[in-house]
C-alpha positions as CSV (number, residue, x, y, z in Angstrom):
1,X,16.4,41.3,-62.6
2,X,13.5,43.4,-63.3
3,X,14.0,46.5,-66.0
4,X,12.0,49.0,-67.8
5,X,12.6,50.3,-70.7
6,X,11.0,53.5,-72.7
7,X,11.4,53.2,-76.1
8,X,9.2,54.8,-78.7
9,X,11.2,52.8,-81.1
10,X,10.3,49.1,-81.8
11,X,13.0,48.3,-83.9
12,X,15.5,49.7,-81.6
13,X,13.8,48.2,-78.6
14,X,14.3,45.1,-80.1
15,X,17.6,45.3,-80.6
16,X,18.5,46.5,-77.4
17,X,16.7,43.4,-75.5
18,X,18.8,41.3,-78.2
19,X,22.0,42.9,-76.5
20,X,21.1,42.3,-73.2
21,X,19.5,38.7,-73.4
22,X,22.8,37.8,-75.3
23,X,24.7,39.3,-72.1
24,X,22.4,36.7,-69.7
25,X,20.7,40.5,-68.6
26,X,17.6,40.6,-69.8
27,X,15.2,38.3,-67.0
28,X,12.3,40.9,-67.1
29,X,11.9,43.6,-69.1
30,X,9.2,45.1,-69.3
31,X,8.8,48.1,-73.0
32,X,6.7,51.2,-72.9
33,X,6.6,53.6,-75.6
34,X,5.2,56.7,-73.8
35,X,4.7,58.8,-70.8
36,X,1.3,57.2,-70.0
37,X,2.6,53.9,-70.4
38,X,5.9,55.0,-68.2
39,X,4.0,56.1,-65.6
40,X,1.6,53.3,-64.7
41,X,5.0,51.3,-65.6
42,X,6.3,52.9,-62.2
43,X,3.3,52.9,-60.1
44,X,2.4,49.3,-60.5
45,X,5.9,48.0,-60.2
46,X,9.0,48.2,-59.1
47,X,12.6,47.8,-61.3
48,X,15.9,47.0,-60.7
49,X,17.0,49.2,-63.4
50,X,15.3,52.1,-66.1
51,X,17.0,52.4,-69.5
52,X,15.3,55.7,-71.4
53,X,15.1,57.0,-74.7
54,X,16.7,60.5,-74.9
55,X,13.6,61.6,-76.9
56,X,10.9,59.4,-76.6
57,X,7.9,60.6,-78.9
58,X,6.3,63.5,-77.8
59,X,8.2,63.3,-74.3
60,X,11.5,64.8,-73.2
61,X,13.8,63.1,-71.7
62,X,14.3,65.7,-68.6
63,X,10.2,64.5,-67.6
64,X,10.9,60.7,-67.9
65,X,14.0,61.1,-65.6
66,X,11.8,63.5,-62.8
67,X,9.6,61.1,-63.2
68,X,11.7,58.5,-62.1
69,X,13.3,60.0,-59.8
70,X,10.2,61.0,-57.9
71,X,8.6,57.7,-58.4
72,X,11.8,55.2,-57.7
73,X,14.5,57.8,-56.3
74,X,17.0,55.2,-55.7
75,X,16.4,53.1,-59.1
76,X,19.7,53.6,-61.6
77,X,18.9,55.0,-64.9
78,X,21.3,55.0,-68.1
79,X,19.8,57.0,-71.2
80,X,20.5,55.6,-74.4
81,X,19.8,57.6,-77.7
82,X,21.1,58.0,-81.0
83,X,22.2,61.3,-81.0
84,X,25.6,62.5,-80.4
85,X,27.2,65.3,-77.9
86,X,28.6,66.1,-75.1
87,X,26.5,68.7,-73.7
88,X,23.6,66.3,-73.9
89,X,25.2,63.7,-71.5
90,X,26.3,66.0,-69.2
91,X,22.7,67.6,-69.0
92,X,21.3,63.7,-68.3
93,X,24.1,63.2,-65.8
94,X,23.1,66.4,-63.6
95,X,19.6,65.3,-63.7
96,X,19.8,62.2,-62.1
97,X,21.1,59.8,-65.0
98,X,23.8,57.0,-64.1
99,X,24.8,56.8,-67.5
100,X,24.5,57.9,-71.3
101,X,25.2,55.5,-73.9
102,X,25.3,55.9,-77.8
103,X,22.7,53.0,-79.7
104,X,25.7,53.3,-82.0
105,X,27.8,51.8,-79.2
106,X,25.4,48.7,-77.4
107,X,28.3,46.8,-76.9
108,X,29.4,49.0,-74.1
109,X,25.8,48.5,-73.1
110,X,26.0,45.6,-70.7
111,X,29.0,46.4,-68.9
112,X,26.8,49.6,-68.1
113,X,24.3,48.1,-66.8
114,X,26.2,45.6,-64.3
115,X,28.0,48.3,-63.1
116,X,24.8,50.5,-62.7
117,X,23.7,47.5,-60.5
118,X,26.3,46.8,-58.8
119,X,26.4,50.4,-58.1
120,X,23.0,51.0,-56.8
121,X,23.0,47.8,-54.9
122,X,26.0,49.9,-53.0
123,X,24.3,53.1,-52.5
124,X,21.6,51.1,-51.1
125,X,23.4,49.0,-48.8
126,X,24.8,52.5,-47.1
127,X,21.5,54.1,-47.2
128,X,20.3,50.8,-45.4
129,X,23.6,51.5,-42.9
130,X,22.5,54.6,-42.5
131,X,19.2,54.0,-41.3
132,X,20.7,51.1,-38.9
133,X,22.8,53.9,-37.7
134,X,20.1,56.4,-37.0
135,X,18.0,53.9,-35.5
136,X,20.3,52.3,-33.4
137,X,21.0,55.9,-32.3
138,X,17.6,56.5,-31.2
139,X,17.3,53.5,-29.4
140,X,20.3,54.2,-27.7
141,X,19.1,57.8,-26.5
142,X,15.5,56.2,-25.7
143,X,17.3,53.8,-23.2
144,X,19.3,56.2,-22.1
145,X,17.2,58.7,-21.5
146,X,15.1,56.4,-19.5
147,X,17.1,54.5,-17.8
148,X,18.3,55.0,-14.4
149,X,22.0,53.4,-15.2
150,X,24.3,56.2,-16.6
151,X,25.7,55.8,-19.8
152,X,28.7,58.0,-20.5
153,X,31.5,58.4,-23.3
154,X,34.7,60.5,-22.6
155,X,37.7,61.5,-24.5
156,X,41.1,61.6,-23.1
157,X,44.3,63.8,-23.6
158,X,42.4,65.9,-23.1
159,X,39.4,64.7,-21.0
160,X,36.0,66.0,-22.1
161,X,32.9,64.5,-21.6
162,X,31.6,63.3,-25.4
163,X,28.1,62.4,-24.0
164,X,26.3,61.3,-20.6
165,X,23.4,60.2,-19.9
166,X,20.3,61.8,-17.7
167,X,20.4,59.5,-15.3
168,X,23.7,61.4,-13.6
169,X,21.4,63.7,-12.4
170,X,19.3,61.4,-9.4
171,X,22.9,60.2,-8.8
172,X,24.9,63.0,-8.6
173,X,21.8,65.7,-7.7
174,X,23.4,68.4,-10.4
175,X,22.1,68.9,-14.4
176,X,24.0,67.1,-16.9
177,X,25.0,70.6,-18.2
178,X,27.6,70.8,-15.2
179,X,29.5,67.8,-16.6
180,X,29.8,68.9,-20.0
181,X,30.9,72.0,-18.8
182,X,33.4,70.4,-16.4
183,X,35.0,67.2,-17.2
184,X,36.5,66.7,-13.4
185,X,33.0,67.5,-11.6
186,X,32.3,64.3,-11.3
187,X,35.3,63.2,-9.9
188,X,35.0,66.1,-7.1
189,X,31.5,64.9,-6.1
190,X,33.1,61.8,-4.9
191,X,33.6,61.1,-1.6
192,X,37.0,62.2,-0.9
193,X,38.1,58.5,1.1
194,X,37.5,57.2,-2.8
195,X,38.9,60.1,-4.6
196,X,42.2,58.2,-5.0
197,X,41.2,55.2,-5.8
198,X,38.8,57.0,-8.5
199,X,41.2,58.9,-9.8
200,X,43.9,56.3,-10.4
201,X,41.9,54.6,-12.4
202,X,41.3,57.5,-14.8
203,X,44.6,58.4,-14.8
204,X,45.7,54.4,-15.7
205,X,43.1,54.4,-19.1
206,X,44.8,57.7,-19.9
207,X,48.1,56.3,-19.7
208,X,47.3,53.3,-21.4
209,X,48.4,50.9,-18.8
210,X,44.6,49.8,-18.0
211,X,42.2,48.5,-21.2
212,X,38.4,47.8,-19.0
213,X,38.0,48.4,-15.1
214,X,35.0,47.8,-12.3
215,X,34.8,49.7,-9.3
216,X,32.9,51.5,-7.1
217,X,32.7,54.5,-4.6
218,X,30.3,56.7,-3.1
219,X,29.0,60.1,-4.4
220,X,27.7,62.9,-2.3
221,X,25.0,64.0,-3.4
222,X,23.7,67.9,-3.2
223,X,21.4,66.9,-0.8
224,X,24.0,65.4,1.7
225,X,22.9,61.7,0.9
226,X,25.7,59.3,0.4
227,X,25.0,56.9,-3.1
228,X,27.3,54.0,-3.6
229,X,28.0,54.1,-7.2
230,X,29.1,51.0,-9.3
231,X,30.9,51.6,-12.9
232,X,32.2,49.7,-15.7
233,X,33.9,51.2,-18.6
234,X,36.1,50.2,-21.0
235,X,38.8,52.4,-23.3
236,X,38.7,52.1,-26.9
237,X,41.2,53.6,-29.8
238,X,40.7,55.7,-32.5
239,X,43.2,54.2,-34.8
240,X,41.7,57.3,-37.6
241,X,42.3,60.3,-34.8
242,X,44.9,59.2,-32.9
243,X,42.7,59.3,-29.7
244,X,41.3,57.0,-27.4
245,X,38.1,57.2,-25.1
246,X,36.3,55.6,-22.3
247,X,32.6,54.5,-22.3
248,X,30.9,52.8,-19.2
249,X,28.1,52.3,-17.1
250,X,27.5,54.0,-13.7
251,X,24.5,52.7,-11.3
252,X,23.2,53.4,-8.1
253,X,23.9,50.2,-6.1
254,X,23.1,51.2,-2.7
255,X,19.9,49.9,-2.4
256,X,21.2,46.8,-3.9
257,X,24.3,46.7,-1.4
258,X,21.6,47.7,1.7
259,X,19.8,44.6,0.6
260,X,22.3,42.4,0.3
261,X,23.7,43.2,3.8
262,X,20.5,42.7,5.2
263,X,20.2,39.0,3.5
264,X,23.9,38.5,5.3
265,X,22.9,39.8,8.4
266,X,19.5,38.2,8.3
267,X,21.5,35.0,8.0
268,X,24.0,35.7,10.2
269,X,20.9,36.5,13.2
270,X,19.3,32.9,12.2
271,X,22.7,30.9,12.3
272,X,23.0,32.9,15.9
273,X,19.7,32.0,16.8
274,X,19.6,28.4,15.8
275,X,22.6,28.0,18.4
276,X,21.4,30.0,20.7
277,X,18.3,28.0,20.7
278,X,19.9,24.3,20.6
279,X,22.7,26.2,23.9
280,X,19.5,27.4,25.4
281,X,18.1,23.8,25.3
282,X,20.3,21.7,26.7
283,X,21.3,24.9,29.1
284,X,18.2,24.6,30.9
285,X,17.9,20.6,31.2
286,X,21.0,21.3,33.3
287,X,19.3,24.4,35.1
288,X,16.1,22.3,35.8
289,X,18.8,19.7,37.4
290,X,20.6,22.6,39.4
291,X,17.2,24.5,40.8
292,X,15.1,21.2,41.3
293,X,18.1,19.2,43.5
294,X,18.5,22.4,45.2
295,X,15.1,22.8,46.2
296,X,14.9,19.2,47.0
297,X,18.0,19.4,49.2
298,X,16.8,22.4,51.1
299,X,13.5,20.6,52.1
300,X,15.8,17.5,53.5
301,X,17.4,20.5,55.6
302,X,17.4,21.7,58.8
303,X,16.8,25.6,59.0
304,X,19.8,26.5,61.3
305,X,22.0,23.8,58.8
306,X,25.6,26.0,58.0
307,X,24.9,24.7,54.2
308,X,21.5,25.7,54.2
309,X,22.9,29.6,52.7
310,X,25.3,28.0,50.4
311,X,22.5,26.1,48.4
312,X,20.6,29.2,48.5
313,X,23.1,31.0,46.6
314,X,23.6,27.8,43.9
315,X,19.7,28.2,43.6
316,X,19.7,32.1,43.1
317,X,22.1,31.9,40.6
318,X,20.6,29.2,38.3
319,X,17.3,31.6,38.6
320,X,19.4,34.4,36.9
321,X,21.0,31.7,34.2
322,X,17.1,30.8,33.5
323,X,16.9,34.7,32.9
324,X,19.5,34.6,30.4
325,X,18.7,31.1,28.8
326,X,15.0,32.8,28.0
327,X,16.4,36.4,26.7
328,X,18.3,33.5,24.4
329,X,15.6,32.0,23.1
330,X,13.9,35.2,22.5
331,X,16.4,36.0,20.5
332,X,16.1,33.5,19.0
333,X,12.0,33.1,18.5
334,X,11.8,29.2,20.4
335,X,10.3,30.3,23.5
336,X,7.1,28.8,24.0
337,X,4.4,32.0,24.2
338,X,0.7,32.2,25.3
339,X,-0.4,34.7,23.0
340,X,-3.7,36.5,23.2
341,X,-5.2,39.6,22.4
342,X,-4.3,42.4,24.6
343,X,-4.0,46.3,24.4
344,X,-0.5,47.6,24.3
345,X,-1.6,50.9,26.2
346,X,-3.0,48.5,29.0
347,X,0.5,46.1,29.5
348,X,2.3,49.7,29.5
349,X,0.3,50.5,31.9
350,X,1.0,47.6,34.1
351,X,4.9,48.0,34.2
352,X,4.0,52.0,34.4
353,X,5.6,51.8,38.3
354,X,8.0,49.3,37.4
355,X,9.7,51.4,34.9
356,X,10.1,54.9,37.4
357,X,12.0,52.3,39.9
358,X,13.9,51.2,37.1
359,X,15.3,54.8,35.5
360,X,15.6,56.4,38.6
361,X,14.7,60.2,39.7
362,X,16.9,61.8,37.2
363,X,15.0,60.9,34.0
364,X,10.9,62.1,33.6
365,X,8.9,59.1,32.3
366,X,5.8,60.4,29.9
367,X,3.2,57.8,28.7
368,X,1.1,59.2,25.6
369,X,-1.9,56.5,25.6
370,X,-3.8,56.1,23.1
371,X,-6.9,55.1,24.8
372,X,-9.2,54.2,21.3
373,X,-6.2,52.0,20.4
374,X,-7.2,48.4,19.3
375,X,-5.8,44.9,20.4
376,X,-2.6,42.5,19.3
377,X,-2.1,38.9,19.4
378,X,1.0,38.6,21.7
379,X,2.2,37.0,25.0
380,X,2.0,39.6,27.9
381,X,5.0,38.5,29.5
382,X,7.0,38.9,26.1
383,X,5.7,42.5,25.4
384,X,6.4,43.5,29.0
385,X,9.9,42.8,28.3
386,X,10.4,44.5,25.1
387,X,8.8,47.3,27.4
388,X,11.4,47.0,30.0
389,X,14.5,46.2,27.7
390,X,14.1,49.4,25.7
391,X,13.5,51.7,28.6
392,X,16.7,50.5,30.3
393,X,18.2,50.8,27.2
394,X,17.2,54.3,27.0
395,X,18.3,55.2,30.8
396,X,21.6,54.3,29.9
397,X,21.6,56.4,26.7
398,X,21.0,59.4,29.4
399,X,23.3,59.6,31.6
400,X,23.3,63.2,32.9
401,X,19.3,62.5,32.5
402,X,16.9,63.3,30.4
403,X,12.9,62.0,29.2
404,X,11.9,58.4,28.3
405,X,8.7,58.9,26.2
406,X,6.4,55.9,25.8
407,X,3.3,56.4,23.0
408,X,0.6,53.7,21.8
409,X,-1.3,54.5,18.7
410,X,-3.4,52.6,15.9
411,X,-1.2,53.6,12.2
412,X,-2.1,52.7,8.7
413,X,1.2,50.4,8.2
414,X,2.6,48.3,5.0
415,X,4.6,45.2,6.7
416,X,8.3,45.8,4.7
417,X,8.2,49.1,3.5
418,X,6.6,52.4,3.4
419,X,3.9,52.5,0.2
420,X,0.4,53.9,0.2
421,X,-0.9,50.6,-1.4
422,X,-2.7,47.8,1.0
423,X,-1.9,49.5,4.1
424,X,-3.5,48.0,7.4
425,X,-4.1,49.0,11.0
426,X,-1.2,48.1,12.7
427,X,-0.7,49.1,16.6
428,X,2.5,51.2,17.1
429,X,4.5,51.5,20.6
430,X,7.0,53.8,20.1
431,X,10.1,54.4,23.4
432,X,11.8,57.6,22.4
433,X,14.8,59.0,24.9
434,X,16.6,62.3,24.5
435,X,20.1,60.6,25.2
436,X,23.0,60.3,23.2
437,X,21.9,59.1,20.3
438,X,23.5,56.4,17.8
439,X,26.1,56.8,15.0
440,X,25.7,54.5,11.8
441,X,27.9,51.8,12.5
442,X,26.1,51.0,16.0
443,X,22.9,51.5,14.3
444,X,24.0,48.7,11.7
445,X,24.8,46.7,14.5
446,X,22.6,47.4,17.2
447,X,20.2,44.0,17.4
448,X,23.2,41.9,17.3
449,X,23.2,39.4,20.2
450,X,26.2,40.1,22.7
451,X,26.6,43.8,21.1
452,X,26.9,46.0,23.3
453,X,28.4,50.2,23.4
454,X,28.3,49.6,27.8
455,X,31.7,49.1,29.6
456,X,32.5,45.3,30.5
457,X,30.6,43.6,33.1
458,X,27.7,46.3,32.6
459,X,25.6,44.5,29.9
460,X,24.8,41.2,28.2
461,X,24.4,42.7,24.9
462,X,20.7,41.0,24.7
463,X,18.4,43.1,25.8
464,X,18.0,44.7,22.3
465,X,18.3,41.4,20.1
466,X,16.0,39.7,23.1
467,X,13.5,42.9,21.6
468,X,14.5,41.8,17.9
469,X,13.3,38.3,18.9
470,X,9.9,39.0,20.4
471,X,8.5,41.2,17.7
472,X,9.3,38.9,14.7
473,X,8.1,35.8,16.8
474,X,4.9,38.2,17.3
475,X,4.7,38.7,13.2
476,X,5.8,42.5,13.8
477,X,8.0,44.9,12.6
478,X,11.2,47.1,15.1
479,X,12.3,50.1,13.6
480,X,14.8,51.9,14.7
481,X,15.6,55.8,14.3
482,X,18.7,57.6,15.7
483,X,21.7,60.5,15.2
484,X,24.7,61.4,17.7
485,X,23.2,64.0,19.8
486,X,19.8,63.5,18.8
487,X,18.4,60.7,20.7
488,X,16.6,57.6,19.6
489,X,13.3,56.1,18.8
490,X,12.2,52.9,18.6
491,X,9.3,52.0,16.6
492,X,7.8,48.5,17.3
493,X,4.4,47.6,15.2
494,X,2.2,44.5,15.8
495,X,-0.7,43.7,13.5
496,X,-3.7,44.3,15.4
497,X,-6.3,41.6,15.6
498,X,-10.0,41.1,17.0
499,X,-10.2,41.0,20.8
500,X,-12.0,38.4,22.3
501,X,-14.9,38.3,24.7
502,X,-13.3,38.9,28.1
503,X,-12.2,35.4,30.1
504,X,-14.3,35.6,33.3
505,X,-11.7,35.3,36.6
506,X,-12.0,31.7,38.1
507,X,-11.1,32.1,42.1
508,X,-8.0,29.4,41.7
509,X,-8.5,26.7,44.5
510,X,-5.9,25.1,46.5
511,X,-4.8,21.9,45.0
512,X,-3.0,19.0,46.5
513,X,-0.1,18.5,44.8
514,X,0.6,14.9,45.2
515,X,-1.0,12.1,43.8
516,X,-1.5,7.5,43.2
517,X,-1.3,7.4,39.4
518,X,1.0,5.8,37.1
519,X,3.0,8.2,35.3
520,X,5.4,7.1,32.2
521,X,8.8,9.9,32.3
522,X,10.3,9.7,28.9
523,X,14.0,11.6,29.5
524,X,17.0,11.4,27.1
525,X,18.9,13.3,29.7
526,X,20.2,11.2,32.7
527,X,20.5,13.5,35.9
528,X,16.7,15.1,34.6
529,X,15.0,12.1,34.1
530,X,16.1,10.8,37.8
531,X,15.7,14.3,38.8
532,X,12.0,14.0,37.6
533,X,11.7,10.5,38.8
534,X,12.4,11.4,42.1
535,X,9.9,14.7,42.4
536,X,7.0,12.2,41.5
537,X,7.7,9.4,43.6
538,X,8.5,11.9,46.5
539,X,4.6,12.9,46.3
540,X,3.4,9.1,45.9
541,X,3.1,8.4,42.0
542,X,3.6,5.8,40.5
543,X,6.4,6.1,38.0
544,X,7.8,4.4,35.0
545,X,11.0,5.6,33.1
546,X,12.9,5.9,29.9
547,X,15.0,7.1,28.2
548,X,13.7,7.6,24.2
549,X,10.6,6.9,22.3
550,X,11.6,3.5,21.5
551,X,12.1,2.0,25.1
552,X,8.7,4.1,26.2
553,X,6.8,2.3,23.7
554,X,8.5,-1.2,25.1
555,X,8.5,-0.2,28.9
556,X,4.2,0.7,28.2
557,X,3.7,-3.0,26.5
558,X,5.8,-4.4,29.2
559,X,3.3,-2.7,32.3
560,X,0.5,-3.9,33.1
561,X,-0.2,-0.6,35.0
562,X,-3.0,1.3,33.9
563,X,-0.6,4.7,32.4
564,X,-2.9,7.9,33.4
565,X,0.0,10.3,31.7
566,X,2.7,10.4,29.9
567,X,5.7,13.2,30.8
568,X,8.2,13.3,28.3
569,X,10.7,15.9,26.2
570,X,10.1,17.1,23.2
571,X,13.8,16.8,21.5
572,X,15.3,13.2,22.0
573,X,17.2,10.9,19.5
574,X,15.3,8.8,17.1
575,X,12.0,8.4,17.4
576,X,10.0,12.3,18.1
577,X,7.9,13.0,20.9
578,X,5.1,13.3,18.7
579,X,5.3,9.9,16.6
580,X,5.8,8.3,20.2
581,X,2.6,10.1,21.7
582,X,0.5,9.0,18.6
583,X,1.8,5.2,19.1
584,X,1.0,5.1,23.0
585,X,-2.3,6.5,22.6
586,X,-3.3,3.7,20.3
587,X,-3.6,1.2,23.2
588,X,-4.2,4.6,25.6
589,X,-6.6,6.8,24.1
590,X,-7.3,8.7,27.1
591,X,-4.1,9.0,28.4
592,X,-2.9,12.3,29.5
593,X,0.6,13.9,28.1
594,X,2.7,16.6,29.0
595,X,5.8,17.7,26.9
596,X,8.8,19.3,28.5
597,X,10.9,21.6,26.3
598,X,13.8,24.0,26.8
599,X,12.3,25.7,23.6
600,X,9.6,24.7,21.1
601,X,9.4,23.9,17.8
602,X,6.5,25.0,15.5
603,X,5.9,21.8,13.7
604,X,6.5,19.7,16.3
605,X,4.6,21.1,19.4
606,X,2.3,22.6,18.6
607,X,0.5,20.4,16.6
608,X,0.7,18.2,19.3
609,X,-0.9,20.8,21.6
610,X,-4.1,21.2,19.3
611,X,-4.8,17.8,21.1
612,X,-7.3,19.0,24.3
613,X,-5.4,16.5,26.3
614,X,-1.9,17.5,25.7
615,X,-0.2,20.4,28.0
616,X,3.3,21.9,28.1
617,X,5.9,22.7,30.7
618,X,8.4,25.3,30.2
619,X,12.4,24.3,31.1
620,X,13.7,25.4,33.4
621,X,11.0,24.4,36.0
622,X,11.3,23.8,39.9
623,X,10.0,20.5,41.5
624,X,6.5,22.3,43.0
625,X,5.8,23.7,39.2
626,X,6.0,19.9,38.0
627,X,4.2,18.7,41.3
628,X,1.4,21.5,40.4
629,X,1.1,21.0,36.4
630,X,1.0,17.3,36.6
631,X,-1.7,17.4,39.1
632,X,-3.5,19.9,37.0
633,X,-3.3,17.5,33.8
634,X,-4.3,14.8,35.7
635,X,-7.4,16.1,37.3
636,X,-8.7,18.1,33.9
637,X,-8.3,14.2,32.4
């Protein structure tokens, strides 16, 4: 302990240290005799305690104790002097003195100073409390202020808002003033299917019955924008009052909620779409079977034969299944495309005639062309039909009639949101109708496969998640905007790329279709294979089958045929159709392959097809597409 003593005295001085290194006090002490000495005392150190002289030579003690007290304001000090009277302590104590002792009386001396200690150890520790306090409420207020949570405190029986924070104003749209002024606003600015729920929650933490509670609801805002509010409060007693309060947290969740249920849905559409896809497969395999023994039976038929019309039929309706199995797999991005560059104006174009059949004489079709606009990497065929599937959609939106509006334009555009920052040309085709309109919950659910707002037996309910298929598979963005009564636009945009030096037109020849080689048909799935078997044998190959990886790679050991081409699937059991090509063409590096596929897989195919000598043949297929693509493989080789 660290003390300073002023003392013009020696003999007393020495006394006094005698009393308090006797009472285990005195670890540093260090003795002036005057005010110079006092005051450098106090600027060069500081002291756990000051004992003064009433009247230190030449030096009164009201100075020493100013001194102190604007030097070390929160530093005890007991004056000790010899002289006796009550009006002289009490003149010390009003100045700032913790104490007054009598020299006469040192005995009382030490007592003094411990509880002088122990007193302005006290003081301190509150003013340190204090200053916690203050801090912790300017932190709090800093946070608050800037936060975009709301932060509220409210008294009950009655209720009145203690404090909230700014943040209720982005949530609520009114000044904070408004609550203060009216406990119960808040509760009014809640939408009123969650007013009872809201309420009954208050009215629980009034009652006692409810000690911490979670919930949420949605706020109107002053604007007319619905905000889907989360809160967590808790109710605390003031055992001093008699009272009790609530505090909690309000946030805005509904960007967090809109998120989430586009992660679910998102989900949801790829769990669809991976059994759509694997459906689609082995749907057309069966198709390819159906349409490629039907043509095959109508060539072994007479023309005036009674079945002839029946087959016909069989055959006309596995074409529209292979419709249906490809709006699948659009849906589900496995289609095999042929992308190139191409302008979106020009494909609208194209299906410009097309689309006034379709909508019929009631409903005014309007192009707006942009004819500067630049080019997209997509599949013609693909775009056509997202063409196609949202006109329809938007005849049927406009029933009485109305105007389908088709635009093309080159946009600035952010892929996932809306910001100024790295935006790049992007080619926008917009279909806008001036039907019906849509309501929120079709809206949330409108590229759903097998959705549908038509009667039964008027719709798939693919046409718009066929849409949803072909613009992600194309690395583009839909977007979708609609009201009851205020028609609907729909927004596609594709990234635009280079365009490439036009192809020049090659007059196709004829080409004979059959052929003399040896062809190797690798088939997991009976009735195709034999189905495939047959075709080629019909037109004079020579053919060699099986039915996986494995036995192809024992049946091409076993020949002693010289294998010009390979034909095989691309999803089989056990070994894949690419490990399988890459074995065979160690013994036949020249040999020619061609995958079948009811849909593709990126990592599988197509690094397969970056081989010059590999080609591809879309399932469903009819015997003269095989007889054609085969002989095309073969003659390129």
């Amino acid at each position: 302990m660290r003390l300073l003593h002023l003392e013009d005295n020696p003999r007393d001085a020495k006394w006094i240290h005698k009393t308090l290194e006797d009472a285990g006090l005195a670890n540093h002490i260090r003795h002036v005799s005057d005010r110079d000495e006092f005051d450098a005392a106090l600027s060069e150190d500081t002291y756990h305690l000051i004992l003064c002289d009433f009247d230190p030579r030449g030096y009164q003690c009201e100075s020493a104790l100013s001194l102190a007290r604007s030097k070390q304001p929160n530093v005890p000090v007991i004056v000790i002097t010899s002289a006796k009277g009550e009006e002289q302590a009490v003149k010390c104590l009003h100045m700032g003195a913790t104490d007054y002792l009598l020299k006469q009386r040192l005995e009382r001396l030490p007592n003094a100073v411990r509880r002088a200690i122990a007193e302005a150890e006290e003081q301190q520790h509150l003013r340190d409390a204090e200053r916690e306090l203050r801090e912790s409420e300017v932190r709090f207020r800093l946070m608050a202020q800037h936060s975009k949570e709301v932060f509220w405190f409210v008294a009950l029986n009655p209720e009145r808002v203690l404090y909230i924070s700014p943040a209720v104003e982005a949530i609520w749209g009114s000044p904070v003033a408004r609550f203060y002024e009216d406990p119960t606003f808040w509760q009014r600015a809640i939408a009123p299917e969650d007013q009872p729920r809201a309420r009954a929650v208050r009215e629980a933490c009034a009652r006692g019955e409810l000690s911490q509670f979670d919930i949420e609801y949605r706020v109107i805002h002053t604007d007319g924008s619905v905000r889907l509010v989360a809160e967590t409060g808790a109710v605390s007693i003031d055992e001093a009052r008699g009272g009790a309060h609530i505090s909690g947290v309000a946030r805005d969740v509904t960007e967090r909620t809109k998120l989430e249920q586009e992660l679910r849905q998102s989900h949801k559409m790829e769990g669809i779409g991976q059994l759509a896809g694997g459906i689609a497969h082995d749907f057309n395999n069966l198709l390819t079977i159906i349409q490629g023994n039907s043509d095959l039976a109508l060539d072994e038929l007479e023309p005036e034969s009674a079945v002839r019309s029946d087959i016909c039929e069989i055959k006309r309706a596995a074409t529209s299944a292979a419709s249906l199995t490809k709006q699948l797999l659009a849906f589900s991005r496995l289609q095999m495309l042929q992308p190139r560059p191409i302008e979106l104006r020009a494909v609208t174009r194209s299906v410009e005639k097309m689309l006034s059949r379709l909508i019929g004489d009631n409903i005014e079709l309007v192009l707006e062309l942009d004819e500067q606009s630049g080019y997209v990497f997509a599949d013609v065929g693909q775009i056509e039909q997202v063409i196609i599937n949202l006109t329809v959609n938007a005849r049927d939106a406009m029933p009485d009639g109305g105007r389908i509006t088709i635009a093309t334009s080159t946009v600035l555009h952010h892929p996932g949101g809306d910001t100024a920052e790295d935006m790049v040309p992007y080619e926008r085709l917009t279909v806008t109708d001036t039907g019906v309109g849509m309501d929120l919950a079709t809206r949330e659910r409108i590229f759903e496969p097998f959705f549908t707002t038509k009667a039964v037996g008027q719709g798939t309910g693919l046409g718009l998640s066929t849409v949803h298929g072909i613009v992600k598979q194309s690395r583009g963005e839909i977007r979708l905007s609609s009201a009851p009564g205020l028609g609907t636009t729909f927004a596609i945009y594709l990234p635009q790329c280079e365009p490439e030096a036009a192809l020049k037109t090659v007059p196709v020849q004829p080409r004979a279709i059959a052929g003399t080689e040896t062809v190797l048909v690798v088939e997991d799935q009976p009735s195709l294979r034999d189905l495939v078997v047959r075709i080629l044998r019909q037109r004079g190959y020579d053919v060699l089958h099986a039915s996986d990886g494995d036995e192809a790679l024992r049946v091409a050991a076993a020949t002693t045929l010289p294998i010009q081409l390979i034909i095989s699937d691309v999803v089989m059991p056990g070994m894949s159709a690419r490990a399988m090509v890459e074995r065979l063409r160690e013994s036949r590096p020249e040999v020619g392959v061609l995958l079948m596929s009811g849909y593709h897989n990126d990592d599988e195919i197509l690094q397969i097809l970056k081989n010059p000598n590999v080609d591809f043949l879309q399932k469903p297929f009819l015997p003269q597409d095989l007889a054609e693509k085969v002989r095309a493989v073969l003659e390129r080789a």
